[in-house]
FIVEX-744572 format. One record per residue (C-alpha): residue in three letters; x, y, z; residue number from 0. Coordinates in steps of 0.25 Angstrom, whole numbers. Layout:
N
{aa ALA c1 X c2 Y c3 Z i NUM}
...
This chain:
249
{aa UNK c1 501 c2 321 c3 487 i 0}
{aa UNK c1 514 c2 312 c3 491 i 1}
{aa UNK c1 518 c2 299 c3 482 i 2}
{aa UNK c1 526 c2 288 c3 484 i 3}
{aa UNK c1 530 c2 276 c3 477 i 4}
{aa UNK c1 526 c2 268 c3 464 i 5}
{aa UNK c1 514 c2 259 c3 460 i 6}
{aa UNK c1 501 c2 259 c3 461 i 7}
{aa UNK c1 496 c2 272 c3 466 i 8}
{aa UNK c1 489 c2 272 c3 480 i 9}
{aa UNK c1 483 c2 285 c3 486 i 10}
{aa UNK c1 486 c2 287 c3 498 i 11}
{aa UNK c1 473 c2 294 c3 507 i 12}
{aa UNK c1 475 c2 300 c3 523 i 13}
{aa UNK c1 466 c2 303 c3 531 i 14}
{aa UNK c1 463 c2 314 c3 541 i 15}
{aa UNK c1 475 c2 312 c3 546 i 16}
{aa UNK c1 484 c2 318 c3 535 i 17}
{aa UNK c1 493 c2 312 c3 524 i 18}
{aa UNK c1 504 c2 308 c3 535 i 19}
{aa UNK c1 494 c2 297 c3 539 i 20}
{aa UNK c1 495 c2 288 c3 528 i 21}
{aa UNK c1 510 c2 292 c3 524 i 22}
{aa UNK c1 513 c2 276 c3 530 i 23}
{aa UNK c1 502 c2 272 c3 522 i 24}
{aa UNK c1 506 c2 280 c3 508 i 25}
{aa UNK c1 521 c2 275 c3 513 i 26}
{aa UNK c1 519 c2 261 c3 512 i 27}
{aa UNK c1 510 c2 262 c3 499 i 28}
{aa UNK c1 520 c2 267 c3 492 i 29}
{aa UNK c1 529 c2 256 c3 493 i 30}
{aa UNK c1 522 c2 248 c3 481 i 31}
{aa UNK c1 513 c2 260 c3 477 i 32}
{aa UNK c1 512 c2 275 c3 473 i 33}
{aa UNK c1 506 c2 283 c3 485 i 34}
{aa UNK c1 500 c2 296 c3 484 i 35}
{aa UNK c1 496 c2 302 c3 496 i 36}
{aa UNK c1 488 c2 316 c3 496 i 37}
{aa UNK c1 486 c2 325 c3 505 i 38}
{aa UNK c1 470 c2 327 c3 507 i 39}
{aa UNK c1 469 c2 343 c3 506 i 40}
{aa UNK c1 465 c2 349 c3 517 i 41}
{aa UNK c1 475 c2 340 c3 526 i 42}
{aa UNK c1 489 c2 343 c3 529 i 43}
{aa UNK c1 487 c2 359 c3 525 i 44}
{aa UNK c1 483 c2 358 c3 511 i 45}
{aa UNK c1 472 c2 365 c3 506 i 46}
{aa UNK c1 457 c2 360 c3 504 i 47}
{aa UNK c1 452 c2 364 c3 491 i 48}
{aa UNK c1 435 c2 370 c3 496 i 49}
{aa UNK c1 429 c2 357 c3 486 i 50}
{aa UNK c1 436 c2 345 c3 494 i 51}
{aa UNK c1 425 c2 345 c3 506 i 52}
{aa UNK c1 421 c2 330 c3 505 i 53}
{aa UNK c1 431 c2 316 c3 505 i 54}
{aa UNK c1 423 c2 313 c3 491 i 55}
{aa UNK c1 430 c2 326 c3 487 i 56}
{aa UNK c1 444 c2 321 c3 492 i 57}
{aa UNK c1 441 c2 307 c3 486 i 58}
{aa UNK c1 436 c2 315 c3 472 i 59}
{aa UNK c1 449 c2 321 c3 473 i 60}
{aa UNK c1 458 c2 310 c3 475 i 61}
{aa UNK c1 451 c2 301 c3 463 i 62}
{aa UNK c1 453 c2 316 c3 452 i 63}
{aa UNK c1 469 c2 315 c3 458 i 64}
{aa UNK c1 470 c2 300 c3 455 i 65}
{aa UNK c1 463 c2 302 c3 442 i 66}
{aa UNK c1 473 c2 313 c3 440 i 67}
{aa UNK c1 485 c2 307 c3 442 i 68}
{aa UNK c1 480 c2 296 c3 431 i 69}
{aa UNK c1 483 c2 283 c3 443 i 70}
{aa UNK c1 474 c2 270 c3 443 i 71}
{aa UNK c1 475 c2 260 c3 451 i 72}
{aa UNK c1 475 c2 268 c3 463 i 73}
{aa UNK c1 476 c2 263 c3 479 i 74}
{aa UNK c1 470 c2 272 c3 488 i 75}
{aa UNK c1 472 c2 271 c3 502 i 76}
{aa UNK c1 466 c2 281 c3 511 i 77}
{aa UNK c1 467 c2 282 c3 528 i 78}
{aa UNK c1 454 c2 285 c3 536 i 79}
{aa UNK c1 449 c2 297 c3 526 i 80}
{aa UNK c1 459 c2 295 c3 517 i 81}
{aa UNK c1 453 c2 279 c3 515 i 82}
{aa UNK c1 439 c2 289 c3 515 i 83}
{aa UNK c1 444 c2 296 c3 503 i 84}
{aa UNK c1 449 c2 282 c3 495 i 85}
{aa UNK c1 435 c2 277 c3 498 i 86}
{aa UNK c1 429 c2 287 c3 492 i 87}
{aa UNK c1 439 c2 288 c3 480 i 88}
{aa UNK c1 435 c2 275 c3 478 i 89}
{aa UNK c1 420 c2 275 c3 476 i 90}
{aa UNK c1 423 c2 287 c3 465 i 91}
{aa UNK c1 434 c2 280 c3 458 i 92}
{aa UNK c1 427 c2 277 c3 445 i 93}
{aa UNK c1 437 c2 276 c3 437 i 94}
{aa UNK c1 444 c2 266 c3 445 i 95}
{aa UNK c1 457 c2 271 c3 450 i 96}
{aa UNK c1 458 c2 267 c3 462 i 97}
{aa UNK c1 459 c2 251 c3 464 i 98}
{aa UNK c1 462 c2 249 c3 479 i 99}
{aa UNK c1 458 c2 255 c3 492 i 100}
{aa UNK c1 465 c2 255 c3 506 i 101}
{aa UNK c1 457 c2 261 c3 517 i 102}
{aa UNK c1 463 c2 265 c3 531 i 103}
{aa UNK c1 453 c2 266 c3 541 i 104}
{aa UNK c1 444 c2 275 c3 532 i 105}
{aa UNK c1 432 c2 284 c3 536 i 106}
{aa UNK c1 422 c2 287 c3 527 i 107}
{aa UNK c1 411 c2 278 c3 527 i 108}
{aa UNK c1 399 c2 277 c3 537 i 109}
{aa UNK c1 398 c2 263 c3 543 i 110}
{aa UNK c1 386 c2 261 c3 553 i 111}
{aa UNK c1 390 c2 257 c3 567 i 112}
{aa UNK c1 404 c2 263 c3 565 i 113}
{aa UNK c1 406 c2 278 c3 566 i 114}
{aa UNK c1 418 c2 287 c3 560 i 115}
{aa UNK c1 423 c2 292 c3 573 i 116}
{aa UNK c1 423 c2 306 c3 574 i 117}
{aa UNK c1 438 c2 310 c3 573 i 118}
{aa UNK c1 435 c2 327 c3 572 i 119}
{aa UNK c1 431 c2 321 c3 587 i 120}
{aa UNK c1 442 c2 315 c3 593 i 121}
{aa UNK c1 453 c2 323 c3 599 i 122}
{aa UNK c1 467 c2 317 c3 598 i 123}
{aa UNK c1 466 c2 308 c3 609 i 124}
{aa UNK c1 453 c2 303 c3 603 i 125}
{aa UNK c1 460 c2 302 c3 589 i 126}
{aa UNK c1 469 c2 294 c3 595 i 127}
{aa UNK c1 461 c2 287 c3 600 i 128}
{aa UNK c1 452 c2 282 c3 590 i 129}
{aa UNK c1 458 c2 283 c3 579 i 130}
{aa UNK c1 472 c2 274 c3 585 i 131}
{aa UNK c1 475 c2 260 c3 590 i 132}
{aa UNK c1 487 c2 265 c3 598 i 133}
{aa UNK c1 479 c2 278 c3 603 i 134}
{aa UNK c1 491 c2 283 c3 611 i 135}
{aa UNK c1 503 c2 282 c3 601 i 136}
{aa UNK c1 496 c2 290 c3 591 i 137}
{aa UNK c1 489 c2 299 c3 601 i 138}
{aa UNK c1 495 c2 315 c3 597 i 139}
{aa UNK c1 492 c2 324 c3 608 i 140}
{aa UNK c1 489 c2 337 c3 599 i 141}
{aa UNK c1 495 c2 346 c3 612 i 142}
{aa UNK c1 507 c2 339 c3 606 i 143}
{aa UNK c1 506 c2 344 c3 591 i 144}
{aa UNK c1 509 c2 356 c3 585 i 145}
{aa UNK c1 500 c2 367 c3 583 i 146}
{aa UNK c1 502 c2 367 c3 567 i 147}
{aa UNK c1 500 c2 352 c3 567 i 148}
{aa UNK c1 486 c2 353 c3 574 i 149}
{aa UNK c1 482 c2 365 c3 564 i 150}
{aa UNK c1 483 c2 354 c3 552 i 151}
{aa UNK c1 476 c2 343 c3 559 i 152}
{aa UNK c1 466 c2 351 c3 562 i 153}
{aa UNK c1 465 c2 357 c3 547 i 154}
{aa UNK c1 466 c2 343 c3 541 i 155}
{aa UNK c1 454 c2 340 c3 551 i 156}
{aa UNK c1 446 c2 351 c3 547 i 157}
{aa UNK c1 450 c2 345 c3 533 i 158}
{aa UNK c1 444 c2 332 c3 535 i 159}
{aa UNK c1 431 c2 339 c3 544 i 160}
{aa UNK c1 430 c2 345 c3 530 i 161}
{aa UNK c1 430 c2 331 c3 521 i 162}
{aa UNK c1 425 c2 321 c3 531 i 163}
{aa UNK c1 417 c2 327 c3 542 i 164}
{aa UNK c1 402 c2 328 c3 536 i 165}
{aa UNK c1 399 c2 317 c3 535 i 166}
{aa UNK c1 410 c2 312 c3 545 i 167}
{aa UNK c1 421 c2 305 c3 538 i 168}
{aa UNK c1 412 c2 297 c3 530 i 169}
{aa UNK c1 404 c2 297 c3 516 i 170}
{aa UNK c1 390 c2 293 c3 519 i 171}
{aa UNK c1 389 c2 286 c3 503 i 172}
{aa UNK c1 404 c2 280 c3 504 i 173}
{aa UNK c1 401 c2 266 c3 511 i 174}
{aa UNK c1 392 c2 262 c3 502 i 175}
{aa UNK c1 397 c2 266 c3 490 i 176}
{aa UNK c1 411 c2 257 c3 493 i 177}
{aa UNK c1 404 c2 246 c3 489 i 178}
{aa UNK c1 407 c2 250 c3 473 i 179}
{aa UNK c1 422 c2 251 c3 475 i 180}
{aa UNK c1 428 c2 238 c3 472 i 181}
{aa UNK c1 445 c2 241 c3 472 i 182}
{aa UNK c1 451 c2 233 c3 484 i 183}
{aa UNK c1 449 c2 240 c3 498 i 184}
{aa UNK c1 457 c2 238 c3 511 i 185}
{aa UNK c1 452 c2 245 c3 522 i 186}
{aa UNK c1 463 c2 246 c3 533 i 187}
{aa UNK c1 458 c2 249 c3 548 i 188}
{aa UNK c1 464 c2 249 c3 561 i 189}
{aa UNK c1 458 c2 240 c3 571 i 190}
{aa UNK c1 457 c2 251 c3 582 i 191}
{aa UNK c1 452 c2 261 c3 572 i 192}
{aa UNK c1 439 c2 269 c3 579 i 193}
{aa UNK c1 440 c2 282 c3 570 i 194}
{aa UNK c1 432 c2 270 c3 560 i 195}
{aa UNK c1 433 c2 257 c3 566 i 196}
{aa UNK c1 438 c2 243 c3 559 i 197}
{aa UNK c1 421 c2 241 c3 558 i 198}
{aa UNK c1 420 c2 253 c3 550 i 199}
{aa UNK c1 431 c2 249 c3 541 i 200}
{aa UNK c1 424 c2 236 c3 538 i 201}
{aa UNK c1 413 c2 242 c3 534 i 202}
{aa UNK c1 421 c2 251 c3 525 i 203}
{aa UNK c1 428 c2 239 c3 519 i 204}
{aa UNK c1 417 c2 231 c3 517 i 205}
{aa UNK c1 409 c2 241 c3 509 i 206}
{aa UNK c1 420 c2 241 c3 498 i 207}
{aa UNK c1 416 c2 231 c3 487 i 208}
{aa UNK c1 431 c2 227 c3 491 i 209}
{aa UNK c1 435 c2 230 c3 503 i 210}
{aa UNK c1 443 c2 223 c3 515 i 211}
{aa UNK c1 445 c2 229 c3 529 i 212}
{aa UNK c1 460 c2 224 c3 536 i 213}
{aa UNK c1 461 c2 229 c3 550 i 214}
{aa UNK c1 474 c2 233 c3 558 i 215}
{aa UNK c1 475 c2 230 c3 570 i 216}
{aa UNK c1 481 c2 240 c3 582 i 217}
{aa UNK c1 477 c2 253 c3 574 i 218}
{aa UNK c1 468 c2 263 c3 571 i 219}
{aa UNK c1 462 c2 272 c3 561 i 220}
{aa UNK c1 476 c2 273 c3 554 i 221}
{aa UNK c1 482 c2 259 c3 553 i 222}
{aa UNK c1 493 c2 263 c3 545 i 223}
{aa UNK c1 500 c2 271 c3 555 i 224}
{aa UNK c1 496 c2 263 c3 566 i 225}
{aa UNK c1 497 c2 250 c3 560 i 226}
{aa UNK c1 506 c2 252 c3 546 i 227}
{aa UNK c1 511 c2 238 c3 545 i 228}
{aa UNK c1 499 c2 231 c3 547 i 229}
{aa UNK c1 492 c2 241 c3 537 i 230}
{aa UNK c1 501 c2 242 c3 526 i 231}
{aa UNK c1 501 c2 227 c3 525 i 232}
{aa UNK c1 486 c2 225 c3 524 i 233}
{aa UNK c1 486 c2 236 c3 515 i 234}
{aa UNK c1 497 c2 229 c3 507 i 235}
{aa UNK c1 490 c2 214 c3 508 i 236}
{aa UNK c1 478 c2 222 c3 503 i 237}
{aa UNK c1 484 c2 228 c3 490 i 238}
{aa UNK c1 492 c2 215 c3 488 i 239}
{aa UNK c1 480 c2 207 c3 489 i 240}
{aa UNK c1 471 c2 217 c3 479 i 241}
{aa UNK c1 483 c2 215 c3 468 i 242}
{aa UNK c1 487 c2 229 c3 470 i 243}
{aa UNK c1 500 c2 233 c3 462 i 244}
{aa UNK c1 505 c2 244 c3 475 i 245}
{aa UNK c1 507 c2 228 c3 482 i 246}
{aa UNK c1 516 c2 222 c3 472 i 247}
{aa UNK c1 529 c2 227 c3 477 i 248}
């Protein structure tokens, strides 16, 4: 696990995509806050211990190393499956450490009329495709990357088969049972998101007791990369407006 900065502590989730993809995101929280950003086992070559089988498992995981450390007040900010795991972190918080929620373009939640998109599917054109606003500047032609670069992806996929594909990247109970968290939730979505499109995310947002959907416009399923200025500045009006101490710099 990486740290960064002072302040409040705010944990720092990726998604499928590996830790690298919320380094901007863990970057610019640190400024006014105390990042810490693991890596999810099973991604990046790091083992899987045989009980982790499940994103409840991971979220279960997350919630004993918070209570570990002895933090409260804890942000947890979470992209696509990483937002998943902070979701479900937060419907098991009981002892009420965590106090804020920022969600990036998560999964995790089935919403009538608006279907996860298969990403085990998609080749890397249709990755591009879907899951981008700018298709052809993010599109990597995998004839292009090295062999041993392929070999982890395709271990962390097999990973996140493992956690998120049965039921597919959702927990069939978890929309339901937002409505009994009551910490402030933004949830983040790029406007051209169709991994889980901006309906979807509103869906999400308004089954939170307190949840707000923003929306970046000319980006995808990962607004911070595509989009870092816009997103990092409604993540910031957010935190400022819920009197959060990581805003107060």
């Amino acid at each position: 696990m990486s740290e960064a900065g002072t302040g409040r502590p705010a944990l720092i989730l990726h998604g499928g995509g590996g830790p690298a993809t919320v380094a901007g995101l863990a970057g610019h929280l640190s400024r006014t806050a105390h990042t810490l950003t693991p890596v999810h086992p099973g991604w990046d070559g790091t083992d899987r211990p045989p009980w982790l089988t499940g994103i409840d498992d991971l979220a279960l995981a997350y919630l004993h190393c918070l209570h570990r450390l002895g933090l409260r007040d804890v942000l947890v900010a979470g992209s696509s499956l990483g937002g998943w795991t902070a979701a479900e972190m937060a419907v098991r918080d009981t002892a009420g450490i965590i106090t804020g929620l920022v969600l990036v373009d998560a999964v995790g939640v089935d919403v009538p009329g608006e279907p996860i998109r298969d990403f085990f599917a998609l080749d890397a054109r249709g990755v591009a495709e879907y899951a981008w606003h700018d298709s052809q500047r993010f599109y990597v032609d995998p004839a292009g990357v090295p062999a041993d670069q392929l070999a982890a992806r395709a271990a962390d996929m097999a990973t996140m088969r493992t956690l998120a594909g049965d039921p597919y990247m959702h927990d069939p109970k978890l929309l339901r049972r937002l409505r009994h968290v009551d910490v402030p939730a933004l949830l983040v979505w790029g406007e051209s998101d169709r991994i889980v499109t901006p309906a979807y995310g509103a869906a999400y947002a308004g089954a939170f007791a307190n949840g707000r959907l923003e929306v970046i416009p000319e980006a995808g399923h990962l607004p911070h990369i595509e989009q870092p200025a816009a997103t990092f500045a409604a993540i910031d009006r957010h935190l400022h407006a819920a009197g959060s101490p990581a805003t107060s710099a």
